[in-house]
C-alpha positions as CSV (number, residue, x, y, z in Angstrom):
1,X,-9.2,12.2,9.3
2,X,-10.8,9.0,10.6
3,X,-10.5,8.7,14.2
4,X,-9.2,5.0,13.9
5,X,-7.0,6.1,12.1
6,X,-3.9,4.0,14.7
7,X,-6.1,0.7,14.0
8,X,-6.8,0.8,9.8
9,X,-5.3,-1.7,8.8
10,X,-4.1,-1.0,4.7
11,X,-3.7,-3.7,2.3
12,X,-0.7,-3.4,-0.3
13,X,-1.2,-5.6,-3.5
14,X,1.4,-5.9,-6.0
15,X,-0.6,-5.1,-9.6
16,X,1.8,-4.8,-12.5
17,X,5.8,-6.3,-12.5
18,X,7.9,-4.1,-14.2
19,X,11.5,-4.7,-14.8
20,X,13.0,-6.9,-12.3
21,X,11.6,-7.9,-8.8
22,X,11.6,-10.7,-6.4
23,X,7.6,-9.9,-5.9
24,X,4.8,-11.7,-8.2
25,X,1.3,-9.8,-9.6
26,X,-0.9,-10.7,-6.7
27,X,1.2,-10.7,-4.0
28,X,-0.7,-9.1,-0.9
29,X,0.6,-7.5,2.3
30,X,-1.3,-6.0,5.4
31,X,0.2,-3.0,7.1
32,X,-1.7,-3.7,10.5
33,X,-0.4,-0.1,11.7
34,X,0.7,2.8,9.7
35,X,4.2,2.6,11.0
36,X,4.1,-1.6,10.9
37,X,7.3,-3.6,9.6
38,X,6.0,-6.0,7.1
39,X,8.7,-9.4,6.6
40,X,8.7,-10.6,3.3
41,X,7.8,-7.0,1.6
42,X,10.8,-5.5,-0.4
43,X,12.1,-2.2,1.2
44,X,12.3,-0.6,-2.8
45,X,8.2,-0.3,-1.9
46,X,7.9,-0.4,2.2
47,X,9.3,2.7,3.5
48,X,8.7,4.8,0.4
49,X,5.2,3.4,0.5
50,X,5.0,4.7,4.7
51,X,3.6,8.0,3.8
52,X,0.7,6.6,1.3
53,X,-0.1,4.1,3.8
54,X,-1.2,6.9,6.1
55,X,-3.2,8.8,4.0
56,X,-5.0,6.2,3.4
57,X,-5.2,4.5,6.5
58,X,-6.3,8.5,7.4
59,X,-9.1,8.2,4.7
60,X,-7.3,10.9,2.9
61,X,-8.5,10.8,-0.9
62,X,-6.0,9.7,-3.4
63,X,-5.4,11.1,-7.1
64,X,-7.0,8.3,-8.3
65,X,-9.9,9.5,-11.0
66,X,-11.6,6.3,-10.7
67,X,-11.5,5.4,-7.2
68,X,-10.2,7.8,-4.4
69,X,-10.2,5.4,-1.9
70,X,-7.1,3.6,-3.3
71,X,-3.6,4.8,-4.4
72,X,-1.4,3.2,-6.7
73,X,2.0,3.9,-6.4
74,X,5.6,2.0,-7.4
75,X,8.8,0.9,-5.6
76,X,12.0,3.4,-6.3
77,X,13.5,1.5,-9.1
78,X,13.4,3.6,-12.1
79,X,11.3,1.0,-13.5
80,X,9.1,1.1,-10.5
81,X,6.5,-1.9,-9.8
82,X,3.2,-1.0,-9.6
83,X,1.5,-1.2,-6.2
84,X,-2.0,-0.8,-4.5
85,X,-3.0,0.3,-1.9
86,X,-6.2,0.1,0.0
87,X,-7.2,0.0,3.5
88,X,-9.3,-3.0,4.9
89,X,-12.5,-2.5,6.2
90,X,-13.6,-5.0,9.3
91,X,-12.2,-8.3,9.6
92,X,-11.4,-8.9,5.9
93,X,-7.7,-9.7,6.5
């Protein structure tokens, strides 16, 4: 676990709309804490993204074949949209 672990901030991304959702492809979120509120984020994809947000924040691998330092995950409707997650290194955001 990385020992900044309080302080990573993680970066959620919206990458693929699927069925209907007030959210756009592209639209980008900052979790500045692991257990941070974010306005304007959807609660279909904030608290049920809460525990992925740690792992990564944690530096945690994902399932990801292609890159394990992301996770992609969707929001509960059955028709879930698609969202990334990756933390943000330095000063980015």
């Amino acid at each position: 676990m990385r020992e900044d672990f309080w302080k990573t901030k993680v970066q959620i991304t919206c990458e693929e709309k699927l069925g209907k959702c007030h959210h756009e492809v592209g639209d980008t979120f900052v979790y500045n804490h692991p257990a941070a509120y974010i306005q304007g984020l959807c609660f279909g994809i904030q608290d049920p993204a809460r525990p992925y947000v740690s792992q990564c924040a944690a530096g945690v691998p994902s399932w990801e074949g292609d890159d394990p330092n992301i996770y992609r995950i969707h929001c509960i409707s059955k028709k879930g949209t698609v969202w990334r997650l990756e933390r943000v290194e330095g000063e980015e955001v």
